[in-house]
N, C-alpha and C positions, 0 to 999 in steps of 0.2 A: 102426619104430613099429607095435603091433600094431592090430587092427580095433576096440578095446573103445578103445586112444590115440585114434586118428582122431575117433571117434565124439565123445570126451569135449570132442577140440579142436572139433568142429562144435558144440558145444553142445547134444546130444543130453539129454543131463541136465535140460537148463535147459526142454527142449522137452516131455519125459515130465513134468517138475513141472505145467508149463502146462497142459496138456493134463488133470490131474490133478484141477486148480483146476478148470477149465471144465466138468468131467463132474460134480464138486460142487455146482458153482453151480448148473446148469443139473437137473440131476437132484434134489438132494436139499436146495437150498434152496424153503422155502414162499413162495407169497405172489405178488406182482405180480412175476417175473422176465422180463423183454425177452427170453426166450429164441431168438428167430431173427435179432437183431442181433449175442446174443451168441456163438451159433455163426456168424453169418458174419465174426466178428470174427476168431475160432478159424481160421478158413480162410485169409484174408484175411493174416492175420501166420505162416502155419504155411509159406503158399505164397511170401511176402517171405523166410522163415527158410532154405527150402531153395534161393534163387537168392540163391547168395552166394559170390563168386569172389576178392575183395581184402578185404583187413582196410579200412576206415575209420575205423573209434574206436580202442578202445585195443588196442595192442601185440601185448600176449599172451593175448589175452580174445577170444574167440567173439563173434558181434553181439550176442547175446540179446537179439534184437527180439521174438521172442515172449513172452518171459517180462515184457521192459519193457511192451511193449504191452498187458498183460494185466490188472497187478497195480489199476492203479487203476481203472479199468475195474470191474473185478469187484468191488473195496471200494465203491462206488458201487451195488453191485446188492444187495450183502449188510448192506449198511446201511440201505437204506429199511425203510419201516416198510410191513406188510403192504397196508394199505388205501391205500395214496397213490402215486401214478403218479411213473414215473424222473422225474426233477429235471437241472437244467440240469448238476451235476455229473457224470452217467453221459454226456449226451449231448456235453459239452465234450471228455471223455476217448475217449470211443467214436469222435466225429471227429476225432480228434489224432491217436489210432495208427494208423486208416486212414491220412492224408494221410503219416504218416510212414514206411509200409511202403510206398509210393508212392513216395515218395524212393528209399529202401532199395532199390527195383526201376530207379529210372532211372538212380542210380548204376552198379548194378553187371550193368545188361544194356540194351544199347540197343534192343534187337526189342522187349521184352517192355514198354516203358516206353509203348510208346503204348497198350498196351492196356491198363495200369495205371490211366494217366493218363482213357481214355479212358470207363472202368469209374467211377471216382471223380467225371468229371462228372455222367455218367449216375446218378449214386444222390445227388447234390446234387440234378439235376434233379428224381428221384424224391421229395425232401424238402420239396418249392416251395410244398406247400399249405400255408394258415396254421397254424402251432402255436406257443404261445408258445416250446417249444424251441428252434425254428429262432434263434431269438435267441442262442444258445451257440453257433453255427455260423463265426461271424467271430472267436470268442475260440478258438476249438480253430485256427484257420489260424495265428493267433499264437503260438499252441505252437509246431505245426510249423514255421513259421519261425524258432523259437526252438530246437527240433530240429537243423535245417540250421546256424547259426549258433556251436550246442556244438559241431557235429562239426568243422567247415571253422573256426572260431575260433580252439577251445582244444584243439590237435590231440594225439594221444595220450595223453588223461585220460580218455577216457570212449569207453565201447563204446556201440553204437548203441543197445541198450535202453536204460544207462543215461542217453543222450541223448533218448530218448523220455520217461522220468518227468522229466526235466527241462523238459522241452517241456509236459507235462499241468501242472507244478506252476505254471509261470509262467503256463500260461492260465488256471488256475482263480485264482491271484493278479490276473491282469488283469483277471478277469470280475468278482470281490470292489470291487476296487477302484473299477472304472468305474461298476459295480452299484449304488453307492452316492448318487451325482447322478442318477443315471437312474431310481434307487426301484425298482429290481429287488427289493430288500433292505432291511430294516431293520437294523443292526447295532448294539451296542452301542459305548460309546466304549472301554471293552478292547479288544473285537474293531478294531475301526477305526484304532486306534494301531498294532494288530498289520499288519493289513493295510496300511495308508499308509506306515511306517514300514518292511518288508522291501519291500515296492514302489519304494518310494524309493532303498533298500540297491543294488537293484538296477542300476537305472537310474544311480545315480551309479558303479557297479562298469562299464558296461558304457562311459559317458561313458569314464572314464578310459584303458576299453582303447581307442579308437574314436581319443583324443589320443593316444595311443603310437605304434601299431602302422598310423592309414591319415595322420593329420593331423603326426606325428611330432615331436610336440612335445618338447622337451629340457629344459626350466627344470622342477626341481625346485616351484619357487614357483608357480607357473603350476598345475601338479596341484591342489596342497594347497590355493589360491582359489578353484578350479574347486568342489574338493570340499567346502569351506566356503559358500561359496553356494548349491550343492545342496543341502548337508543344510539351511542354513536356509528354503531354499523346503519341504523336506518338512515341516519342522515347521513352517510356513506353510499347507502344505494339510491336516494336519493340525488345526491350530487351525477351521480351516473346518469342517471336515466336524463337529467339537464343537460351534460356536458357541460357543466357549470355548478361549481359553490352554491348549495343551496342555503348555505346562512346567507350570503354576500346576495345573491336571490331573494332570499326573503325582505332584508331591511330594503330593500330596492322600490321590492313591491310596497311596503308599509310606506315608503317615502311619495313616490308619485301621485301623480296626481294633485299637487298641494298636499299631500301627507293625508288625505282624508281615512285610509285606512287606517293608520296612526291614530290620529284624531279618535278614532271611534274606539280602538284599544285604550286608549285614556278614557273614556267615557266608560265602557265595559268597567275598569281596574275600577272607579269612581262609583260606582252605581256597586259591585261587589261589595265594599271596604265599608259604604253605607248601609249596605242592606243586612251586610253582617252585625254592626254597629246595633241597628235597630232590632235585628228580629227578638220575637219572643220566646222565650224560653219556661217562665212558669206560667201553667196554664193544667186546668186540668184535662181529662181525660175526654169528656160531656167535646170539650170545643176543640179539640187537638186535630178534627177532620178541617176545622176555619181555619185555625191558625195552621196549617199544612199547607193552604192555599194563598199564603203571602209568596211564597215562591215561584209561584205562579204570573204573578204582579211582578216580581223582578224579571221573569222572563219577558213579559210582555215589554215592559220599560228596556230593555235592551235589543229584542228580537226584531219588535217592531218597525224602528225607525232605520235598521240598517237595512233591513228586507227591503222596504221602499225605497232606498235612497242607493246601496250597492249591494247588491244581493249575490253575488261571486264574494265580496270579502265576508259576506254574511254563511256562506257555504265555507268558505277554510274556518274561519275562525268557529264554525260546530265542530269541524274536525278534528281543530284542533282541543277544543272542551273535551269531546269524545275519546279521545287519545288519552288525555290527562287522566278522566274519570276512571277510565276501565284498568289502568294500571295501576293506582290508587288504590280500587275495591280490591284489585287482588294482591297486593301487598298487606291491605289490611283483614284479608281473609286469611292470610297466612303467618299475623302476629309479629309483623315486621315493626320496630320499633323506630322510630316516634311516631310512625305514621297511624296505628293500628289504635293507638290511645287516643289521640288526639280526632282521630275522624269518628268513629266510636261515640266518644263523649258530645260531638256535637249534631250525629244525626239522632242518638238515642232518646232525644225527645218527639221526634217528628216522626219515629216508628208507627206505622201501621199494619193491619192482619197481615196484605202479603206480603210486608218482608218477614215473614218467620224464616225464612229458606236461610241457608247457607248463603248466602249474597242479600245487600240492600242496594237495589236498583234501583229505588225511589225518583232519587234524582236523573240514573243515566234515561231511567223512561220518558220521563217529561224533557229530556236535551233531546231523545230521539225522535219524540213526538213532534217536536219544532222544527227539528234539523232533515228528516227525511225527505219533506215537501218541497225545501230549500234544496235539497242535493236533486233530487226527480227534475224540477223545472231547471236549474244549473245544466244539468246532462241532455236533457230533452227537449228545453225551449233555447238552447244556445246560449245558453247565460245568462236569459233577459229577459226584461219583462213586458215581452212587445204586444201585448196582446190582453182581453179579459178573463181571458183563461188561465195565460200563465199566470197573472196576477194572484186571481186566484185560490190555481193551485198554491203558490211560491206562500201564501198566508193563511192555506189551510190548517198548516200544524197549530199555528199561534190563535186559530180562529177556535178551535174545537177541543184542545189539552190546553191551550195560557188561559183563554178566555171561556172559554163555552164553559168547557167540565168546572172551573173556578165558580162561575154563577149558578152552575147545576146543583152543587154540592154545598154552595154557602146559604142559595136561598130553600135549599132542601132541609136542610139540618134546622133554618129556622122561621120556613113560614110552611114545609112539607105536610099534610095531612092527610091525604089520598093517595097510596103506593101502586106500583104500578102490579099486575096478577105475580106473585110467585118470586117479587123482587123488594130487595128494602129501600129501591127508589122511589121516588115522588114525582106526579105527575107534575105539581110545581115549580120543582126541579127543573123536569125536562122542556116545562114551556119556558122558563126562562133562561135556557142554555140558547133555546133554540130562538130565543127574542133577540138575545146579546149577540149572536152569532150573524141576524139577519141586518140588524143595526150597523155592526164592524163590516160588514163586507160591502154593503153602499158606503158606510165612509172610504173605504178603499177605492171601489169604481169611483168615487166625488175626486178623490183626491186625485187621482191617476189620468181623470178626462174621460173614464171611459163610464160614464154613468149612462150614457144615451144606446143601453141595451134594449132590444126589440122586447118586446112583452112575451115571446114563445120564451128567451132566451131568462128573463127574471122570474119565468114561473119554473124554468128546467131548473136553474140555481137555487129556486125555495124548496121544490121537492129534494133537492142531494142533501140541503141544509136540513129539512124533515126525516129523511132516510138515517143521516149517521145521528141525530137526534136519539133516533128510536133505538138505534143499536147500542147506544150508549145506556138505553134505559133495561136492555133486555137481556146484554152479554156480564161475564162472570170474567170475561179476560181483561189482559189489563187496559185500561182504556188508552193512554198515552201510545200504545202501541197499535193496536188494532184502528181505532176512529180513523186517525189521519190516512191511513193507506186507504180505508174503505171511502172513504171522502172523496179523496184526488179521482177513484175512479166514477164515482156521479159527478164528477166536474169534467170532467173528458168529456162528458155529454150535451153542453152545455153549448 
C-alpha cells in the first residue's frame, strides 16, 4: 500500500476538506462568527481524528469524526443572520461533537481518556454562568448518547462521523420537540406535525430494537401492537400540541389550496407503483452500482417538481417517507414477520459494500440526502423560496445525491479511466457530477427569474459546486449524508 493509500485510508481527505470549511467560515464569513469556539472545535476533533488505533463504525470507512463533527456546527454559523447572536442550534451541535470526540478518545486510548474527560468537565464548568444557551447543554448530551448507542447498537453501518450527525440531528429533534411545552419556541402546526411525528418515528424504531435484541421478544403479534399503540399515542401528542385533531388537520391541509398537496400525493403513489413496476432486478454484479442509481431518477422525478412548486408540503411529506422508513428497517431488523421477508427480498439485489452492517440504510440516506436541505431552508428561510439562495439551498440535496452522485457514478463505471490519488474514483466521474450539477442549477435560477446573478455571485456558486465535487471524489463516508450538508454551507456564501 503506498503513502498517498495510507493517507486516504486515515481519512486524510475528509481532514483537508474540514479543515478547508473552518478557514472559510472563520476567515471569510461576515458578521457575528463564534470564532474561538469554532477553532477550538477545529482542534478539539482534529486531536480525537489523529488517536485512532481500531475501526469502531463502519468496516471500510476511516472515522470521519472531523468532518462529522464539523458539518452542522458550521451550517449553524453560516446561517445566522448578521445582527443576532448564535442560537441554541450552533450551541446544541458545538457540545455534541466535543462530548463525542471524547468518546472517540476514551475508546480508543485509555491514558489520554482522562484528560479528555477531564478537559470537557472543566469547559462545562467554564459554561455555569447564566446564559440562556446553557439551556441546549442537556439536549447535545442526548446526542452523544445517541452517538454511543449508533455505534455499539447498529454495528458496522456507520463510521463515527457519520454517527456524530446522527447524534446532533436527534438532539436538535429532541430540543424541537421538548421546546415546544417549555415555550422555547413557537412552531407552526406544519412544523410541529414534522417535528412530533419523526420524534415519534423514532422512538417507536428504537422501542422495537430494545424488544428484539436486550428484552427478546419473539411473537410477531406482540411487535405490530407495540407499534400500533405507539403510533397512536404520537398522533395523540400530536393532536395536543394543535389543540386540534391532527388526522382532521391533516386531510385539511392535503385539501386546500385546490387540493394541490393532494394532487402531488397522487402523483408520489403513481410514480412509486411505476417505478416498482419497472425496476430491475436481474442484472449482474459488473453493473448493480448503474442499476442502484435508477433510484435516484425516481427521486429526482418526484423531489423536483414539488420543491419548486410547494416546498413546505415537500418538507412533511420527507417526514413523513422518513418516519415510515426507519420504523420499517427496525422491524425488519428484528425479524418481524411479513415485513422482515418481504423487504429483505426486495432490497437484497441492490445491496452494496456498505450495507454489511446490521442496518440497510441505502435507501433512508439518499431520503436524507434530499430531505435535509428541504427541512434547513423550511426552518431557516421561512418556508420559502424567496431568494437565490434559498433556492438553492432548498435543491442542494437533489442537485448533489439525485443528480450529481447519479452521473458521477454511471459515467465513472463507464467511460472512468484516470482515478483520482488513493481513491477508486474517476476523475471523469467527478467532472461530470460536477457538469450535471452546474447545468441543473441555472435551469433552476432560469426557472425561478432569478438567473440575472452578478458574476462575483455565479463564480461563488461554481466554486461551492467545485468544493463538494471534490469531496465527493476524496471522502470514504457516505456520500448522501455528508455532500449536502457540506454544500448548504458554501451556498451560505454565495
Amino acid at each position: 500500500m503506498t503513502t498517498v493509500q495510507r493517507l486516504a485510508r486515515a481519512g486524510a481527505g475528509d481532514c483537508i476538506i474540514s479543515t478547508l470549511l473552518y478557514i472559510l467560515v472563520i476567515c471569510f464569513r461576515e458578521g457575528n462568527v463564534p470564532r474561538k469556539s469554532v477553532a477550538l472545535l477545529y482542534f478539539v476533533s482534529l486531536a480525537a481524528q489523529l488517536i485512532e488505533r481500531r475501526k469502531l463504525g463502519a468496516r471500510d470507512a476511516s472515522s470521519g469524526l472531523m468532518l462529522g463533527s464539523c458539518l452542522l456546527p458550521l451550517l449553524y454559523v453560516v446561517m445566522q443572520e448578521d445582527d443576532r447572536p448564535i442560537g441554541y442550534g450552533y450551541i446544541i451541535c458545538w457540545v455534541c461533537s466535543v462530548c463525542c470526540c471524547v468518546c472517540h478518545v476514551a475508546w480508543h486510548h485509555r491514558t489520554l481518556r482522562y484528560i479528555f474527560v477531564t478537559g470537557l468537565l472543566v469547559l462545562l464548568w467554564m459554561l455555569r454562568a447564566p446564559h440562556p444557551g446553557q439551556l441546549a447543554i442537556p439536549f447535545a448530551l442526548v446526542g452523544a448518547s445517541a452517538y454511543v448507542a449508533v455505534i455499539v447498537g447498529v454495528k458496522r453501518s456507520f463510521s463515527e462521523g457519520e454517527a456524530v450527525i446522527c447524534g446532533q440531528l436527534w438532539a436538535l429533534l429532541t430540543f424541537t420537540v421538548v421546546g415546544v411545552p417549555l415555550g422555547f419556541h413557537q412552531l407552526t402546526k406544519l412544523r410541529i406535525s414534522m417535528a412530533f411525528g419523526s420524534f415519534g418515528a423514532v422512538l417507536i424504531a428504537v422501542t422495537v430494537l430494545v424488544m428484539s435484541r436486550v428484552l427478546k421478544v419473539r411473537k410477531d403479534a406482540v411487535y405490530l401492537a407495540v407499534v400500533g399503540v405507539l403510533f397512536w399515542v404520537d398522533l395523540a401528542a400530536v393532536s395536543w400540541a394543535f389543540n386540534e385533531n391532527s388526522v382532521v388537520w391533516l386531510v385539511g391541509y392535503l385539501l386546500e389550496k385546490k387540493g394541490i398537496a393532494l394532487m402531488f400525493s397522487v402523483y408520489y403513489a403513481a410514480v412509486i407503483v411505476v417505478g416498482v413496476i419497472f425496476a430491475p432486478v436481474n442484472f449482474d454484479k459488473k453493473h448493480r452500482t448503474i442499476i442502484r442509481k435508477y433510484f435516484h431518477v425516481l427521486a429526482l422525478i418526484m423531489f423536483v417538481p414539488t420543491i419548486l412548486y410547494h416546498v413546505r408540503f415537500m418538507a412533511l411529506a420527507m417526514a413523513v417517507a422518513f418516519s415510515v422508513f426507519i420504523v420499517i428497517e427496525a422491524l425488519r431488523m428484528s425479524g418481524v414477520e411479513p415485513i422482515a421477508s418481504a423487504t429483505s427480498g426486495v432490497m437484497k439485489p441492490y445491496l452494496e459494500e456498505k450495507d454489511k452492517g446490521d442496518a440497510v440504510l441505502t435507501h433512508l440516506h439518499l431520503l436524507l440526502g434530499c430531505a435535509m436541505p428541504v427541512w434547513f431552508v423550511f426552518t431557516a428561510h421561512h418556508g420559502g423560496l424567496f431568494s437565490a439562495r434559498s433556492l438553492l439551498s432548498a435543491v442542494s440535496g437533489v442537485a448533489v445525491t439525485g443528480l450529481g452522485d447519479m452521473c458521477a457514478s454511471v459515467s465513472g463505471k463507464l467511460f472512468g479511466r484516470h482515478r483520482w490519488f488513493g481513491s477508486h474514483k474517476t476523475v471523469e466521474g467527478s467532472a461530470t457530477m460536477l457538469l450535471s450539477i452546474v447545468i441543473f442549477h441555472y435551469w433552476v435560477l432560469w426557472v425561478y427569474g432569478f438567473d440575472d446573478l452578478s458574476y462575483g455571485s455565479l463564480l461563488r456558486l461554481l466554486l461551492a459546486d467545485v468544493f463538494v465535487v471534490v469531496l465527493e471524489a476524496v471522502t470514504d463516508q457516505i456520500d448522501n449524508l455528508v455532500l449536502p450538508l457540506c454544500h448548504l454551507i458554501t451556498l451560505q456564501m454565495i
